[in-house]
C-alpha positions as CSV (number, residue, x, y, z in Angstrom):
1,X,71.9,120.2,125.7
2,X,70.3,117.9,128.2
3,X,70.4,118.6,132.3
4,X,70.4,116.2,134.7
5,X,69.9,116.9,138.4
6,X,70.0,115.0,141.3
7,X,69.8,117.6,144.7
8,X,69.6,114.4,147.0
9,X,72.8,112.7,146.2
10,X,74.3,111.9,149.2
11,X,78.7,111.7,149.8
12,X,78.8,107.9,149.5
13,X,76.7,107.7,146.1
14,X,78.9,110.8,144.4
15,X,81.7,108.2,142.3
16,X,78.6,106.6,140.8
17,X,76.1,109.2,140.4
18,X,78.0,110.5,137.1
19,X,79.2,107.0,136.0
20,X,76.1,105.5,136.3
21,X,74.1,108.6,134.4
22,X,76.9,108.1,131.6
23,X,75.6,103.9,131.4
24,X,71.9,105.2,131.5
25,X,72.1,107.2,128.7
26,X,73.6,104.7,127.0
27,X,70.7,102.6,127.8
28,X,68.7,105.0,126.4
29,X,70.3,106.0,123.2
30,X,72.7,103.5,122.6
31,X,75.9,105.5,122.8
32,X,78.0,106.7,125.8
33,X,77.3,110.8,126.0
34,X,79.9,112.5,124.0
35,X,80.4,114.9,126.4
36,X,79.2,115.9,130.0
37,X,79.1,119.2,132.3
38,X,78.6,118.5,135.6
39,X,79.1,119.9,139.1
40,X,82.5,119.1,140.8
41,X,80.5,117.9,144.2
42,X,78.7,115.0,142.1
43,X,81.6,112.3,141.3
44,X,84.8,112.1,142.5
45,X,88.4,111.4,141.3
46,X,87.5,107.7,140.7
47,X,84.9,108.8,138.8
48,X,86.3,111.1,136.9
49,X,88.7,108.5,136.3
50,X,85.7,106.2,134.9
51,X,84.3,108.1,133.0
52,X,88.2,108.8,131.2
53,X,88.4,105.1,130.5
54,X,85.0,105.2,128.7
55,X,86.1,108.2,126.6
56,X,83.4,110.4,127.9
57,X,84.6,114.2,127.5
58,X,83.6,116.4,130.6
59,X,84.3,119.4,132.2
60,X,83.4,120.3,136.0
61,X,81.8,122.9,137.8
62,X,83.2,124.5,140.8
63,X,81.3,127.6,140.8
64,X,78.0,127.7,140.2
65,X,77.4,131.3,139.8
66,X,75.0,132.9,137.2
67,X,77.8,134.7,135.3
68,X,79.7,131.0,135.1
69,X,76.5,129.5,134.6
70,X,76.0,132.1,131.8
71,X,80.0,131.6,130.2
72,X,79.2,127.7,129.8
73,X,76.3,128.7,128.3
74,X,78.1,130.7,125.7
75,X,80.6,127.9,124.6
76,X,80.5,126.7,121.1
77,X,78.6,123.5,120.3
C-alpha cells in the first residue's frame, strides 16, 4: 500500500490534488493506480468524476478516526 499526503492543500487545488497524484504515478510506473484511498476533503466531485473516466477505483474517507483507520486497514488485498 503506498500513502500519500499532502497537509498543505489548500480549497482551490482539492479537484486536482488527487487527479494529478493519479498522472504522477503513472509517470512513475507507467500505469494509472488500480485503486486509491483517499480523504474526502482532498478532491471534489469533478474529481471524483476524473478519476471515474480514467478507471481508477477509489474509495473516500470521511472519518478519520483510528478504529476507521484500523477497518481499512483490515480490508482484503
Amino acid at each position: 500500500m503506498a500513502l500519500y499526503v499532502n497537509a498543505n492543500l489548500v480549497k482551490a487545488q482539492k479537484r486536482d490534488e488527487v487527479v494529478a497524484f493519479a498522472e504522477y504515478w503513472k509517470k512513475v510506473t507507467g500505469e494509472l493506480p488500480q485503486e486509491l484511498v483517499f480523504d474526502a476533503q482532498a478532491t471534489t466531485h469533478k474529481g471524483l468524476a476524473a478519476l471515474d473516466r480514467m478507471g481508477v477505483k477509489f474509495l473516500t474517507l470521511r472519518e478519520r478516526k483510528p478504529k476507521e483507520v484500523s477497518r481499512l486497514g483490515a480490508l482484503p488485498v
